[in-house]
mmCIF file of the C-alpha atoms, coordinates in Angstrom:
data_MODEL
# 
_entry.id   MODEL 
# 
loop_
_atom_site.group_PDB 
_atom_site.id 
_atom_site.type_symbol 
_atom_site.label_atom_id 
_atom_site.label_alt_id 
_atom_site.label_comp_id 
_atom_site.label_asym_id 
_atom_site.label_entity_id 
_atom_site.label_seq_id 
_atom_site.pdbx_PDB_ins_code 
_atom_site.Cartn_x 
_atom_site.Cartn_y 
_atom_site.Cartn_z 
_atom_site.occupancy 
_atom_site.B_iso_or_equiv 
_atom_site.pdbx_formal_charge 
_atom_site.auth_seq_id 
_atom_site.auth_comp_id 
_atom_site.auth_asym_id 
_atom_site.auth_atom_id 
_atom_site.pdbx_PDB_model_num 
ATOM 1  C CA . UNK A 1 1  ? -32.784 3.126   17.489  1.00 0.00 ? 1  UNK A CA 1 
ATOM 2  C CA . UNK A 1 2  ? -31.118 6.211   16.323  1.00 0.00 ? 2  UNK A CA 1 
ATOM 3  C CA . UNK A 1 3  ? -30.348 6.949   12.588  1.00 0.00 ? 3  UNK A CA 1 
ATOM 4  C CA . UNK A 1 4  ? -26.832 6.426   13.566  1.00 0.00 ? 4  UNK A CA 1 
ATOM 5  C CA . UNK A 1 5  ? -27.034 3.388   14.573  1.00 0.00 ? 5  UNK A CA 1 
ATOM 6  C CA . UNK A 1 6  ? -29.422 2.256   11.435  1.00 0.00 ? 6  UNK A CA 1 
ATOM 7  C CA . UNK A 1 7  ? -27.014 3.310   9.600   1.00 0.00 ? 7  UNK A CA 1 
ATOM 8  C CA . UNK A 1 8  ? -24.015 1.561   11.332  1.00 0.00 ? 8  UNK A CA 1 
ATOM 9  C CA . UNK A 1 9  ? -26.166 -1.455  10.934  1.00 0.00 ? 9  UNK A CA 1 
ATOM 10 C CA . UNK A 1 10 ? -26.922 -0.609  7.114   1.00 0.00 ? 10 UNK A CA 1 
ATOM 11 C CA . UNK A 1 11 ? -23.235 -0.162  6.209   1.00 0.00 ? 11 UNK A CA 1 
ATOM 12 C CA . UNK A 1 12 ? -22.357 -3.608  8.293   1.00 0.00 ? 12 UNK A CA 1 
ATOM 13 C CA . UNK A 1 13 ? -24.709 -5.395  6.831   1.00 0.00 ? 13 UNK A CA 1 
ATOM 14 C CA . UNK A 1 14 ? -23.292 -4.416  3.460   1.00 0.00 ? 14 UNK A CA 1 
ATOM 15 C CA . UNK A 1 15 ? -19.672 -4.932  4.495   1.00 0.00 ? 15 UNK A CA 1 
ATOM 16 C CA . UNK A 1 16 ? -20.877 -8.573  5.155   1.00 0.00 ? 16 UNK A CA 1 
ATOM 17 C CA . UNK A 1 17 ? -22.227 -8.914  2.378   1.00 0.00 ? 17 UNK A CA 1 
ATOM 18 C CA . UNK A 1 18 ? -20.043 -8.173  0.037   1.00 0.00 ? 18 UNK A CA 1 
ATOM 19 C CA . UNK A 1 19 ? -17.138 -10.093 2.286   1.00 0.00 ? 19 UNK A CA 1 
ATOM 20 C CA . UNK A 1 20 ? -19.406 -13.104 2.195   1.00 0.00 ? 20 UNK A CA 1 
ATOM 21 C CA . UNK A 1 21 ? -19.422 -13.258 -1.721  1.00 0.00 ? 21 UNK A CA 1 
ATOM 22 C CA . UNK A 1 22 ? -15.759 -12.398 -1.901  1.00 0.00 ? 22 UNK A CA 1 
ATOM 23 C CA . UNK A 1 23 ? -15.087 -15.300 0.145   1.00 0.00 ? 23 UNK A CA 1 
ATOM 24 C CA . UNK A 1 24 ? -17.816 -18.041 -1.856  1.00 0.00 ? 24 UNK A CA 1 
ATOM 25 C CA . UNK A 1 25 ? -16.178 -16.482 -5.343  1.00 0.00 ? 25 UNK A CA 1 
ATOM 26 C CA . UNK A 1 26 ? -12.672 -17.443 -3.660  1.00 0.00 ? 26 UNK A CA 1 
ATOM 27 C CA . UNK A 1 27 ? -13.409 -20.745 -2.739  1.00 0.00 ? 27 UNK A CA 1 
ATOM 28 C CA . UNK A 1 28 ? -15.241 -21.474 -5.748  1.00 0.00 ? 28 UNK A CA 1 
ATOM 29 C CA . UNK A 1 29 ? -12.295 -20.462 -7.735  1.00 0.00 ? 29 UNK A CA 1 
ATOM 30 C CA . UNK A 1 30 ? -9.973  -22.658 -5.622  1.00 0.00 ? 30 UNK A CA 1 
ATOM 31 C CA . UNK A 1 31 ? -11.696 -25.781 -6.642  1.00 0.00 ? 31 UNK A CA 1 
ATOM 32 C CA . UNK A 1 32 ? -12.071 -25.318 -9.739  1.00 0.00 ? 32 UNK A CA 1 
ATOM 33 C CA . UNK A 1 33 ? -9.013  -24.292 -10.528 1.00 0.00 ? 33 UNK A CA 1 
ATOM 34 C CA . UNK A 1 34 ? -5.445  -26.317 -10.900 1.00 0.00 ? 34 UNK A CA 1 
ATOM 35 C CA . UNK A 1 35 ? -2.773  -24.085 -10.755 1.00 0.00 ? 35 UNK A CA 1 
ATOM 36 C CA . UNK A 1 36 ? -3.680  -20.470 -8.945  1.00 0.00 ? 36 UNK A CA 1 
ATOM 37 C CA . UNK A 1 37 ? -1.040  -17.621 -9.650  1.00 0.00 ? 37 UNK A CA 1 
ATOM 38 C CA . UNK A 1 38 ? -0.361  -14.556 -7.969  1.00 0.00 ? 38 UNK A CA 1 
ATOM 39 C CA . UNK A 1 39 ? 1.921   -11.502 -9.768  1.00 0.00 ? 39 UNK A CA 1 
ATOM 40 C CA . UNK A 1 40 ? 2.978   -8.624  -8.323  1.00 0.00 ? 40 UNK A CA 1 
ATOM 41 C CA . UNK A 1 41 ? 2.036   -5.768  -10.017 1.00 0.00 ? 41 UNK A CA 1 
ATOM 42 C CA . UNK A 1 42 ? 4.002   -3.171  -8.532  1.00 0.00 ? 42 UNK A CA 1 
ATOM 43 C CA . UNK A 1 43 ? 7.097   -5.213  -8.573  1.00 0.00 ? 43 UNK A CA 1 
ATOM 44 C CA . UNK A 1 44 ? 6.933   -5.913  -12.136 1.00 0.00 ? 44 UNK A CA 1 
ATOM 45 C CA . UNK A 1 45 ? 6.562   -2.188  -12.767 1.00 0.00 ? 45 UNK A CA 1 
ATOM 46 C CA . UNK A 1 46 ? 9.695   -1.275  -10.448 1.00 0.00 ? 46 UNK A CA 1 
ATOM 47 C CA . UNK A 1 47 ? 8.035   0.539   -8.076  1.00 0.00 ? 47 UNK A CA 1 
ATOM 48 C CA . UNK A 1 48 ? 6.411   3.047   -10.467 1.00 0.00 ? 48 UNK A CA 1 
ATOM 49 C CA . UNK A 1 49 ? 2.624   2.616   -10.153 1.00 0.00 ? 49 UNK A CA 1 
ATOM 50 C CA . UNK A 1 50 ? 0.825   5.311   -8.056  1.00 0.00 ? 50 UNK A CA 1 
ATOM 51 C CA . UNK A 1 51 ? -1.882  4.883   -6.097  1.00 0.00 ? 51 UNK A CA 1 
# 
């Protein structure tokens, strides 16, 4: 295996990882929760926030 490819593998591994936790944290959040809301950051600013 090349070092490339280790560290395709390293990085992926990672990636699912960190996707995998996002998602439990979600879910866990979901059911515990009773109302979930979402704001708009950008909207409330009007447009002014810079990335």
């Amino acid at each position: 295996m090349t070092t490339t490819a280790r560290l395709r593998n390293a990085h992926q591994a990672v990636a699912d990882k960190r996707k995998d936790f996002h998602f439990k944290t979600a879910n866990e959040l979901l059911l515990k929760a009773k109302v979930i809301a979402h704001v708009d950051a950008e909207r409330r600013a009007g447009g002014k926030l810079k990335y």
